[in-house]
C-alpha positions as CSV (number, residue, x, y, z in Angstrom):
1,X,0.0,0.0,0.0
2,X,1.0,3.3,-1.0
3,X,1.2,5.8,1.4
4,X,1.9,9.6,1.5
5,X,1.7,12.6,4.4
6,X,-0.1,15.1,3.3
7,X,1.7,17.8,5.5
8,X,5.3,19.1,4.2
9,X,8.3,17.6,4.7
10,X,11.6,19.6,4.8
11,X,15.3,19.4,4.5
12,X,18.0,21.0,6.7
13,X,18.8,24.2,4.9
14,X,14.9,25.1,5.7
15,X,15.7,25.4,9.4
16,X,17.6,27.5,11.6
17,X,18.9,27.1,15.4
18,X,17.4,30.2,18.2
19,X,20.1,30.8,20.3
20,X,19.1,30.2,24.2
21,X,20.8,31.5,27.2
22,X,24.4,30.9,27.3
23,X,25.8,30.5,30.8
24,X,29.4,31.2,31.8
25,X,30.3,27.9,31.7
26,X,29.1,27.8,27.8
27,X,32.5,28.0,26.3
28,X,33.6,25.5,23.2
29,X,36.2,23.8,25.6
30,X,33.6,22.7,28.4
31,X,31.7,20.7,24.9
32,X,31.6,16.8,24.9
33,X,30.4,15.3,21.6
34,X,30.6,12.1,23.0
35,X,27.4,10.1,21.8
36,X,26.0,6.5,21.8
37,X,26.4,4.4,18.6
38,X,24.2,0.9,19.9
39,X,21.4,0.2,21.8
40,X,21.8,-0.2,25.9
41,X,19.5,-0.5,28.7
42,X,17.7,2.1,30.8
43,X,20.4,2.7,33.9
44,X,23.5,1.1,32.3
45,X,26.2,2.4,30.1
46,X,26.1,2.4,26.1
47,X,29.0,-0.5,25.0
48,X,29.9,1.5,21.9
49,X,30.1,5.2,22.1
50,X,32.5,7.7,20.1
51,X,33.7,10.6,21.1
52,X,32.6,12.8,18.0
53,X,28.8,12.3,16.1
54,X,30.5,11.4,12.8
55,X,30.8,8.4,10.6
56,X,31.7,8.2,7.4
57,X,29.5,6.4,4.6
58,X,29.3,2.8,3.3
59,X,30.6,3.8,0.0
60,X,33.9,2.8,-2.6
61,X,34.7,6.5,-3.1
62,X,34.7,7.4,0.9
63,X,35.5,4.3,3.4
64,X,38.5,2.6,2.7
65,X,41.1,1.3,5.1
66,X,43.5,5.2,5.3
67,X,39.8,6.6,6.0
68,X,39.1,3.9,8.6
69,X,42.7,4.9,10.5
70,X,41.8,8.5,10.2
71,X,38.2,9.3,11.3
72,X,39.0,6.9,14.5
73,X,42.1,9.6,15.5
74,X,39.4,11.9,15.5
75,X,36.8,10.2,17.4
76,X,34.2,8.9,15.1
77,X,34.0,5.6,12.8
78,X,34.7,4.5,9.2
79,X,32.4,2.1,7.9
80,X,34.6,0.1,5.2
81,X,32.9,-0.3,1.9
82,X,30.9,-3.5,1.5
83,X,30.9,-3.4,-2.3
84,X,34.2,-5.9,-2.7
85,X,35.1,-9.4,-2.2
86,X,34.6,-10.3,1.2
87,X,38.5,-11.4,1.5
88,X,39.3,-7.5,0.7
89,X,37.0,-6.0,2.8
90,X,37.8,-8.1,5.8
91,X,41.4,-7.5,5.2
92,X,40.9,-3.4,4.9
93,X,39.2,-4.0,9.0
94,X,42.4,-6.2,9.6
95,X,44.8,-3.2,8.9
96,X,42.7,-0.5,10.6
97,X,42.5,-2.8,14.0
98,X,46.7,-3.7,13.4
99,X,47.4,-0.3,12.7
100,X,46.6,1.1,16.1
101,X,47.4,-1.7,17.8
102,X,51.3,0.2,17.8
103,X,52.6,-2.8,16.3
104,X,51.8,-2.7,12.4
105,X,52.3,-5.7,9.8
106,X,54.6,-4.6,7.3
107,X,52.9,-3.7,3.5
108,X,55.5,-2.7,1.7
109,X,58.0,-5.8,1.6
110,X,60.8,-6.8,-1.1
111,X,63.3,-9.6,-1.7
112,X,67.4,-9.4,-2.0
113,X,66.9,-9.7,-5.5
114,X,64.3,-6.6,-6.4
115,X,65.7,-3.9,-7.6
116,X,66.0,0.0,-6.6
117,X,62.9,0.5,-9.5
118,X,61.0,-2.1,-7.8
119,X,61.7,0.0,-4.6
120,X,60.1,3.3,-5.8
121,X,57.6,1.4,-7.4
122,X,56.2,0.1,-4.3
123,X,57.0,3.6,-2.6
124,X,54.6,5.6,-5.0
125,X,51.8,2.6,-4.3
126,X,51.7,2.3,-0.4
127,X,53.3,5.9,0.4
128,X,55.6,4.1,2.8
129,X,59.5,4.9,2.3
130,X,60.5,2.0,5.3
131,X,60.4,-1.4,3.9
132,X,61.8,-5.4,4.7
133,X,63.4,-7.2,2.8
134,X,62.5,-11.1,3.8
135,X,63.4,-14.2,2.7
136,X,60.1,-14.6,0.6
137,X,59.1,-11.3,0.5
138,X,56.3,-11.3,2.7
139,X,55.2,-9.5,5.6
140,X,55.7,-11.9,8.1
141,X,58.9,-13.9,6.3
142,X,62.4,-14.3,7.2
143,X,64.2,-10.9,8.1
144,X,67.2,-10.4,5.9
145,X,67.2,-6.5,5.8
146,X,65.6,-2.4,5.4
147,X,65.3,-0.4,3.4
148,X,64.6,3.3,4.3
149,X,65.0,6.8,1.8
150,X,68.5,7.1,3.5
151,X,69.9,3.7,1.9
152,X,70.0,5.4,-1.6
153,X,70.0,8.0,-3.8
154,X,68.0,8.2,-7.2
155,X,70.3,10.7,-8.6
156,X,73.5,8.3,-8.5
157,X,72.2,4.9,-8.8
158,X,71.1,2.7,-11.6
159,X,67.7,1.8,-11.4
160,X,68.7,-2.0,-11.9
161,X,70.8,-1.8,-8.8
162,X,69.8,-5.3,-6.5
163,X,68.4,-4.1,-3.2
164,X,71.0,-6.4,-1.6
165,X,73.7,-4.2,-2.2
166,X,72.1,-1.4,-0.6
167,X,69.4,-2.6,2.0
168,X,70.6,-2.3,5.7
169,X,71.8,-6.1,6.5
170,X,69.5,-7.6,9.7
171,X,73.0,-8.0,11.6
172,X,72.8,-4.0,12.0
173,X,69.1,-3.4,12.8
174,X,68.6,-3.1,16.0
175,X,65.0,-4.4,16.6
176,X,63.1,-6.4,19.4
177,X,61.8,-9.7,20.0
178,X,58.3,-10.7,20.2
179,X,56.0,-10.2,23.2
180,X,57.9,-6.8,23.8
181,X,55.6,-4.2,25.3
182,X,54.4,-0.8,22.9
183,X,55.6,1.5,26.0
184,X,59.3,-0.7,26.0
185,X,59.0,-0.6,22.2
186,X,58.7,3.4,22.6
187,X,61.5,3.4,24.8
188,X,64.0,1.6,22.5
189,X,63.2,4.0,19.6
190,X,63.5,6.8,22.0
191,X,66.8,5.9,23.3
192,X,68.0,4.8,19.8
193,X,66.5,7.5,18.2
194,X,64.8,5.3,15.5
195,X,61.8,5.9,13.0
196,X,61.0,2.4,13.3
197,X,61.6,-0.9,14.8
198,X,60.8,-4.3,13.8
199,X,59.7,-6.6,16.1
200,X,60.8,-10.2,15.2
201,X,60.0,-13.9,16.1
202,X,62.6,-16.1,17.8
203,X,62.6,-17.8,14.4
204,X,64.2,-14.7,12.9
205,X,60.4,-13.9,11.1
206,X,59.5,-10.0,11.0
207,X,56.3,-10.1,13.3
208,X,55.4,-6.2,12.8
209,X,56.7,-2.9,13.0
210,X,56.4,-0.2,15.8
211,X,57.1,3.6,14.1
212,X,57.7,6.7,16.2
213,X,55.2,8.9,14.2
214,X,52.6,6.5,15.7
215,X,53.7,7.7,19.4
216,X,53.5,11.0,18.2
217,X,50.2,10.6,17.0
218,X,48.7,9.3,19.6
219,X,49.9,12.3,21.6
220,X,48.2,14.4,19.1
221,X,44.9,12.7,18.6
222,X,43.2,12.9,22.5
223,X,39.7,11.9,21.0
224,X,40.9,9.0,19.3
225,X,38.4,6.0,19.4
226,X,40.2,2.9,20.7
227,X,38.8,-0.5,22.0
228,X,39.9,-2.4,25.3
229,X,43.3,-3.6,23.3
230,X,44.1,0.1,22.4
231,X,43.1,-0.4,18.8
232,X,41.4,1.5,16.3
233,X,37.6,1.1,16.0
234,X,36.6,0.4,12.8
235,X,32.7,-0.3,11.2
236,X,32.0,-2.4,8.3
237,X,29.3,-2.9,5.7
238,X,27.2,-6.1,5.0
239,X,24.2,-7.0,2.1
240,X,20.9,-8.9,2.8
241,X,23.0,-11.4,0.0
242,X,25.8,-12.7,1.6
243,X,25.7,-11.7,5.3
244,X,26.3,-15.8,6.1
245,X,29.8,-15.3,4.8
246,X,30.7,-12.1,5.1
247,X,29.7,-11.5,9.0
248,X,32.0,-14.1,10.1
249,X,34.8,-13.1,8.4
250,X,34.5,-9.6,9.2
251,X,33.3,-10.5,13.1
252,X,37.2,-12.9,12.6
253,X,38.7,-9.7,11.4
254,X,37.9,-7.7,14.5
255,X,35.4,-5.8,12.6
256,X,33.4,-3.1,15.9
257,X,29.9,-2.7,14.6
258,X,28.1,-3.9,11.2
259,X,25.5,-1.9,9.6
260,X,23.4,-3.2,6.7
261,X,23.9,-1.0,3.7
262,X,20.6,-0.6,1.9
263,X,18.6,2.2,0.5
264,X,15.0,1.1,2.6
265,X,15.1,-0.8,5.9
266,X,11.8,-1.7,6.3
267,X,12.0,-5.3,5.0
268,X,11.3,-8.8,5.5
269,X,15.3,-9.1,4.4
270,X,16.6,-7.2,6.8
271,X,14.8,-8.8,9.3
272,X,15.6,-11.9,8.6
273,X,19.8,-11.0,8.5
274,X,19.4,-9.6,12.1
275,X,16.8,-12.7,13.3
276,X,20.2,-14.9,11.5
277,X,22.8,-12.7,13.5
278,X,21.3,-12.7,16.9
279,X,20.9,-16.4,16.4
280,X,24.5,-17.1,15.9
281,X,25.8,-14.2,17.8
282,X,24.0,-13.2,20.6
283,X,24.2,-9.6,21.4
284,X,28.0,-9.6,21.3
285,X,27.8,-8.3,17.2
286,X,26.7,-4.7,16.9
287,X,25.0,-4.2,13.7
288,X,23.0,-0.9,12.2
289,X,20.2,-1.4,10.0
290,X,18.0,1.1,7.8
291,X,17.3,3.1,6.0
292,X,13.9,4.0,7.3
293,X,12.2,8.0,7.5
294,X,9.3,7.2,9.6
295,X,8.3,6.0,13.0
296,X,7.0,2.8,12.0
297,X,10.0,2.2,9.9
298,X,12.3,2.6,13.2
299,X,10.2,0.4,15.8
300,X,10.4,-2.2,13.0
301,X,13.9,-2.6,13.3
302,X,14.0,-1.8,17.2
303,X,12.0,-4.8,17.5
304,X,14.1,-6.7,14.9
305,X,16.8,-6.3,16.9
306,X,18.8,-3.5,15.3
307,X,21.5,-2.1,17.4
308,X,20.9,1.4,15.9
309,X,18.9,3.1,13.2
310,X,19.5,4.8,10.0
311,X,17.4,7.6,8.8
312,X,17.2,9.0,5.1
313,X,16.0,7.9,1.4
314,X,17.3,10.0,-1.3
315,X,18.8,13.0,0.7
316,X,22.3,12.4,-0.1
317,X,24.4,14.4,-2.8
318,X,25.0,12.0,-5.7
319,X,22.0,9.5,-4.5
320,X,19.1,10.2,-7.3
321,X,16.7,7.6,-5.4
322,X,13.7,10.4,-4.9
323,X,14.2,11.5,-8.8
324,X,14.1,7.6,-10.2
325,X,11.5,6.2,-7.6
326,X,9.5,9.1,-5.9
327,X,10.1,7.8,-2.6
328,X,12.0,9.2,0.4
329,X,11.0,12.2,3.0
330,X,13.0,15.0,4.0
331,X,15.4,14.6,5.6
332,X,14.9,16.9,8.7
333,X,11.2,16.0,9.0
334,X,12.3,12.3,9.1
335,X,15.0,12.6,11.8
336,X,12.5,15.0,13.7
337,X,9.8,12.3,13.6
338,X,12.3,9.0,13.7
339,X,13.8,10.7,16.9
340,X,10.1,11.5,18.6
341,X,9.6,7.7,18.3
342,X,12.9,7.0,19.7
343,X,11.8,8.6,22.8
344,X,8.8,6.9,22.7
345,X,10.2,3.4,22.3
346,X,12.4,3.7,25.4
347,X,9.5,4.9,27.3
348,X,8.1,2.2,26.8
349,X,11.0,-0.7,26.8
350,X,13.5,1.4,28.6
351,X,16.0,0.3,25.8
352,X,17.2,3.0,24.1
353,X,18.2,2.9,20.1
354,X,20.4,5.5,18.9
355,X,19.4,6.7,15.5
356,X,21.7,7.8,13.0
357,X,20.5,10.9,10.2
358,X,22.4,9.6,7.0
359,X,22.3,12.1,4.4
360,X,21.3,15.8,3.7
361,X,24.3,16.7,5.1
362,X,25.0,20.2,3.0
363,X,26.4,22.6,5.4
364,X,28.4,21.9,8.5
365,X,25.6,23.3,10.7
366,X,23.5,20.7,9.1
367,X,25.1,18.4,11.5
368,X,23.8,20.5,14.7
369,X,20.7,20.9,13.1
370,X,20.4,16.9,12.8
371,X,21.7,16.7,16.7
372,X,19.5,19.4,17.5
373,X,16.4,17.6,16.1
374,X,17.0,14.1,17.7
375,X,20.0,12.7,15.7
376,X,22.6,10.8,17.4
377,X,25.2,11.0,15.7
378,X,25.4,12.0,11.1
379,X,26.7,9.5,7.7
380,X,28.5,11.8,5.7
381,X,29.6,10.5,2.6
382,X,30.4,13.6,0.1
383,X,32.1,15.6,3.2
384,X,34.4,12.6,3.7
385,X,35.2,12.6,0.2
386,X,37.1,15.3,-0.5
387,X,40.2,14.5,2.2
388,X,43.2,12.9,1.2
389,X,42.1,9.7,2.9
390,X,39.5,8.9,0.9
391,X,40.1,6.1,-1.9
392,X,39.5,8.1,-4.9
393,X,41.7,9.8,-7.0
394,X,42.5,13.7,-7.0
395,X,42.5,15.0,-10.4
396,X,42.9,18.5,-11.6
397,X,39.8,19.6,-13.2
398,X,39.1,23.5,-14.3
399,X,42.8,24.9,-12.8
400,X,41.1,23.3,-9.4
401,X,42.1,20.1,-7.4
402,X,39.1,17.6,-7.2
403,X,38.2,14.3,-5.8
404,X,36.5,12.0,-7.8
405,X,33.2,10.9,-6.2
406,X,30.8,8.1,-6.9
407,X,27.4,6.8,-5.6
408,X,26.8,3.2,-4.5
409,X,23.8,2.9,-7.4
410,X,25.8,4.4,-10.2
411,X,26.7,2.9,-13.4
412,X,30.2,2.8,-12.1
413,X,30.0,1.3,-8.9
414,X,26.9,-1.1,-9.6
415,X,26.1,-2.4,-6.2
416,X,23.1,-3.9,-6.6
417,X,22.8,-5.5,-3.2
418,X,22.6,-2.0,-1.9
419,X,19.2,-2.0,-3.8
420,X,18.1,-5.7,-3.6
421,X,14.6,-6.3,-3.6
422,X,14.9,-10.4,-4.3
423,X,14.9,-10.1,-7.9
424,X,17.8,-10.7,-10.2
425,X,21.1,-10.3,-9.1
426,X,21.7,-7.1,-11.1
427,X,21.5,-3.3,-10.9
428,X,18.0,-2.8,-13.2
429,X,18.5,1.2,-12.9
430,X,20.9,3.7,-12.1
431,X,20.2,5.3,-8.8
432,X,22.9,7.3,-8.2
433,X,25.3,9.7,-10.2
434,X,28.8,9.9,-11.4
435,X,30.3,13.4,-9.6
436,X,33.4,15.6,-8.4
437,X,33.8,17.5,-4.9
438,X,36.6,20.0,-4.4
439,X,39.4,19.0,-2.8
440,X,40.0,19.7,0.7
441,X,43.0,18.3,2.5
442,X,43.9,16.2,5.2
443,X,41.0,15.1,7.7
444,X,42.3,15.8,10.3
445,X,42.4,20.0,9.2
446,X,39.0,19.6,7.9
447,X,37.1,18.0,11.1
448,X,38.8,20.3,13.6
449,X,37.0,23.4,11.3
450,X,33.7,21.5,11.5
451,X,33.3,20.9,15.0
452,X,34.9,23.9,15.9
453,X,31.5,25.3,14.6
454,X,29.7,22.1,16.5
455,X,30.9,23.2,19.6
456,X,30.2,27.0,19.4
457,X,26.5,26.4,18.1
458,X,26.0,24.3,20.8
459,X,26.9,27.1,23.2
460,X,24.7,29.5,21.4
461,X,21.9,27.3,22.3
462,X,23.3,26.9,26.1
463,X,23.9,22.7,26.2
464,X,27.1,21.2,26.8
465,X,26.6,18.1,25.8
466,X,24.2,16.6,22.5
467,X,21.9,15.1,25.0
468,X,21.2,18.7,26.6
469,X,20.9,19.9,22.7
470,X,17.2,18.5,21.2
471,X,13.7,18.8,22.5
472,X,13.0,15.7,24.7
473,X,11.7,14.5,28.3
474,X,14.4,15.3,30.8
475,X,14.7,14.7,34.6
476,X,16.1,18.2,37.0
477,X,17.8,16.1,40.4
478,X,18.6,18.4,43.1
479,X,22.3,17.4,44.3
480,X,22.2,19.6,47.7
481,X,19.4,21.4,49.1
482,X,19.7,24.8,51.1
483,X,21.0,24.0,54.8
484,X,18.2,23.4,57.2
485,X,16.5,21.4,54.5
486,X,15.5,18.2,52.9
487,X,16.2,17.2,48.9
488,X,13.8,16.5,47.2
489,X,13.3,13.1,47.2
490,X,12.7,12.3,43.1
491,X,13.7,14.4,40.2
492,X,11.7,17.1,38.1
493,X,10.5,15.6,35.4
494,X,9.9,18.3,32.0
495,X,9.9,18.7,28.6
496,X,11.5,20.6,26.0
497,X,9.7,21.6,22.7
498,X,10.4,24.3,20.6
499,X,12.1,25.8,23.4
500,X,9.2,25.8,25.5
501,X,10.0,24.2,28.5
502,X,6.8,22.1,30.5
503,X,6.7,20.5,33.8
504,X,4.6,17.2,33.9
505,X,1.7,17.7,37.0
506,X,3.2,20.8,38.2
507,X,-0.4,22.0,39.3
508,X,-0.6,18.9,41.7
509,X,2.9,19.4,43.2
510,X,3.6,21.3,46.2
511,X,7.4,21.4,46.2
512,X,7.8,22.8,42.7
513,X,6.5,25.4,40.6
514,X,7.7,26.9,37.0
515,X,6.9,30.5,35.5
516,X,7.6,32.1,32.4
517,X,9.8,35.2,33.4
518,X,10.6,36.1,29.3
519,X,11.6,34.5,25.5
520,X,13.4,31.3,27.0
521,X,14.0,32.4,30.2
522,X,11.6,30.4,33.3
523,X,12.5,30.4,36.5
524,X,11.7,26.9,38.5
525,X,10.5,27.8,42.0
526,X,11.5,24.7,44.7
527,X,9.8,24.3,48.0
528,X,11.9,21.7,49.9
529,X,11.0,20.6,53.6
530,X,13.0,22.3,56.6
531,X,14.1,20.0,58.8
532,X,13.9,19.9,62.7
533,X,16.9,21.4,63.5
534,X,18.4,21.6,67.7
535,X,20.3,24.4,68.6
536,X,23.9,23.6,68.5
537,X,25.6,24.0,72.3
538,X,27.7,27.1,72.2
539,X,26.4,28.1,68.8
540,X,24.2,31.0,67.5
541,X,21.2,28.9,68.4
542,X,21.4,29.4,72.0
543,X,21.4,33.2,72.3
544,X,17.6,33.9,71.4
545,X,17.3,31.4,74.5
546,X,19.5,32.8,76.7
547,X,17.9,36.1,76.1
548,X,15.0,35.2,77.3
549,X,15.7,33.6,80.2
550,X,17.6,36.6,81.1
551,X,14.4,38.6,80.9
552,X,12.4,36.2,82.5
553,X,14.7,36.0,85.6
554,X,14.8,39.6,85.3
555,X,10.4,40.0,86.0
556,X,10.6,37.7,87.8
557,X,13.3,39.8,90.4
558,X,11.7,42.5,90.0
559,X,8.1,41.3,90.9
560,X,9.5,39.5,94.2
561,X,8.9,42.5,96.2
562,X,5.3,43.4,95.3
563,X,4.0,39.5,96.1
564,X,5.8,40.1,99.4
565,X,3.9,43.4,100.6
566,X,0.6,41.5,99.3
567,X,1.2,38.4,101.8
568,X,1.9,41.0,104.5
569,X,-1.0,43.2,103.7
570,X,-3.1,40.1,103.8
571,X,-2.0,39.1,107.1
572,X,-2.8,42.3,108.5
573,X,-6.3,42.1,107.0
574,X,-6.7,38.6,108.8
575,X,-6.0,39.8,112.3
576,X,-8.4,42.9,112.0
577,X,-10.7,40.7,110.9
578,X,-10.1,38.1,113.9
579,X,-10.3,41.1,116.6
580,X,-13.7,42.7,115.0
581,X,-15.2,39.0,115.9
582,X,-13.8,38.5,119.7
583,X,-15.3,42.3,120.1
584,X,-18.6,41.5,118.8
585,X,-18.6,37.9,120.8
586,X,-18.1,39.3,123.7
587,X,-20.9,41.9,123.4
């Protein structure tokens, strides 16, 4: 059944933040974008959480293994591309989680008999100027030697020179045996003053590599995402097509969180992978589902089991879905209702599922806006794009620099799972386009600009945090109450809409009461119980006391004399009265 709303629905650019009141503790340092990725439990901690609201797409031309390394220095995750061989993609996760680990496996490798052409060869393919040289020329084979850009010189020698003349011989590396520790691995190339140093089997293999620009950038990168090992996190995409191979050997790879990659979640197939995954894996496999733009659509895939829940049809850059099909929403109305049932569904189950607004993303205050209205955390694929670490080639186009950039239902990258609806194994119709984005640097530059402006939105709008950020149910505690009284015993519960704040059954409380002083200004009025308090011996509490005994000793002195000369005068009174009688006896 076909169904429609009949109200608008809107996109991002269409709406615009009002600042609220900014506090003195509203300052872009005091900010945490830290932000749950999978679902947890009313009262207990979220398993997976990043540090910034920022993952990059499931897409050739963005998530590859150099953009897997990179967003997770930042904070956020890569989710590697699932359009590839299932050997390829699992071994772009294996490299992310090695990479951090400090100890790296070697991928630039030679034998004695390549030559100094075969060296810059493999230098202008993997970028990397230290290589071994091993008995087989493998990774992990017999160490025989090095070679770094200080072992020869392209000016002087013949390109057919035999790296064994010129490699670094393994009786003159100093390196370390395995089982050594990163921090002692540190050590020996700080005391050695070494770029790298390979750590080697008893057997004389080359186990991995330890390089000092990884200690330095770990000292550099304070957000970065890491697991309990100290590795990278790193996501991956799966199909509704070969999830039964491809989740194992990703979950073998070390692979963080899965998210299905489709453009419409609301399916019997998607149901049916997570029904499959649970069954094999419990809850210890995170996987993402979607793409929904509707309530229903999310409770769907609550219920199915999805760890977290993607929002958009259509919205993105290159995607042509809405053009092709004349489906999809926008993309801030979705989020906006998506994140309304959300709340609702925890309410209800008190599990919360983190949604995720995927697309639409224009403008870097697009991804406060999406925070703002309920979002967890933003997909970006044509922002991740144009960094260096993204797969696709820079070309010069026009006198500029450019990235080439690709969607998943193009003609060029045909992935038909993405848009599998059962039939024939085959992409029927293109549903994405063929583009360029301008080229914008490193990553690292490019996200430090982005949630600079994050950060200072955020304090324009007075929260510190993403929760404090949407329009939502929230709970006030009071952590100390005035001296001489009791805290309140349970939290205030309010809303937030449209920065209108509410109290639920204030009218019926007696200890609290709100009013509307101006624009987003209220002032919350709190009546708390005084306690019985004794005066403290010696304290202030004992002088209204003393004071009045003082001045009650004081009447009572001073009346002493008065009830005195009214017992006399009474006993005067008695014998007059005694003698009258005798006289009038005796007459």
């Amino acid at each position: 059944m076909a169904y429609f709303f009949q109200e608008p629905s809107h996109t991002f650019s269409e709406y615009l933040l009002v600042p609220g009141y900014s506090s003195e503790h509203c300052i872009p340092a005091n900010v945490s974008l830290k932000t749950p990725v999978v679902r947890f439990k009313k009262g207990e901690e979220c398993p997976l959480t990043m540090n910034v609201p920022m993952v990059s797409a499931v897409m050739q031309a963005v998530s590859g293994e150099q953009m897997g390394i990179a967003l997770a220095k930042e904070g956020g995750i890569a989710f590697i591309y699932v359009s590839q061989s299932i050997e390829s993609q699992a071994a772009m996760v294996r490299k992310v989680k090695n990479y951090k680990a400090g100890f790296v496996v070697s991928d630039s490798n030679l034998r004695v008999t390549d030559t100094l052409a075969d060296v810059l060869a493999l230098k202008k393919k993997t970028g990397h100027s230290t290589m071994a040289v091993t008995e087989d020329g493998t990774g992990t084979g017999k160490l025989l030697g090095l070679v770094t850009s200080r072992d020869y010189r392209v000016s002087r020698m013949d390109p057919s020179t035999c790296v064994a003349k010129f490699m670094t011989p393994v009786e003159k590396i100093i390196s370390a045996p395995e089982g050594t520790s990163l921090k002692a691995a540190n050590d020996i190339i700080w005391d050695h003053k070494l770029n790298a140093l390979p750590i080697v089997s008893t057997e004389g293999r080359l186990v991995s590599f330890v390089f000092r620009k990884d200690y330095d950038s770990h000292k550099g990168n304070p957000l970065e995402l890491l697991d309990s090992q100290k590795r990278y996190v790193v996501g991956a995409g799966i199909n509704t097509r070969d999830y039964e191979e491809r989740v194992p050997a990703l979950v073998e790879a070390g692979v963080d969180v899965l998210v299905m990659d489709s453009s419409e979640g609301y399916s019997y197939w998607q149901k049916h992978c997570l029904e499959w995954i649970r069954a094999r894996y419990g809850n210890t496999v995170k996987v993402g589902a979607g793409n929904v733009v509707d309530g229903e659509g999310f409770r769907f895939l609550a219920d199915a089991g999805a760890d977290f829940v993607k929002i958009g049809i259509g919205g993105g850059s290159i995607c042509i879905t809405r053009e092709t099909k004349g489906i999809g929403r926008g993309q801030a109305t979705a989020v906006i209702d998506v994140a309304a049932e959300r709340d609702k569904y925890f309410e209800e189950t008190g599990i919360y599922v983190p949604i995720c607004a995927d697309g639409g993303i224009v403008q870097d205050y697009h991804i406060t806006l999406a925070l703002a209205m309920g979002a967890d955390f933003c997909m970006l694929g044509r922002y991740f794009s144009r960094f260096d670490e993204s797969p696709t080639n820079k070309i010069l186009v026009g006198g500029s620099y450019m990235k080439e950039y690709w969607g998943e239902g193009s003609a060029r990258a045909r992935n038909w799972q993405r848009y599998d609806l059962g039939g024939a194994a085959k992409l029927s119709f293109e549903e994405g386009v063929d583009s360029y984005v301008p080229y914008a640097g490193a990553l690292a530059d490019g996200m430090a600009t982005t949630l600079a402006k994050v950060r200072s939105t955020m304090c324009n709008c007075g929260a510190l945090t993403i929760p404090e950020l949407p329009n939502g149910n929230y709970l006030l505690e009071e952590v100390i109450a005035p001296k001489g009284y009791k805290k309140l015993a349970e939290p205030i519960p309010f809303r937030v809409d449209s920065g209108e704040i509410e109290l639920e059954s204030a009218a019926a409380n007696r200890f609290y009461e709100l009013s509307h002083v101006s624009g987003y200004t209220y002032r919350l009025t709190v009546r708390n119980e005084a306690l019985f308090v004794i005066p403290t011996v010696g304290g202030t509490g004992i002088y209204p006391l003393t004071l009045i005994g003082t001045v009650l000793m004081c009447a009572a002195a001073a009346a002493l004399p008065w009830f005195r000369r009214r017992e006399n005068a009474g006993d005067d009174t008695d014998a007059d009265d005694a003698d009258a009688a005798d006289e009038k006896n005796q007459t």
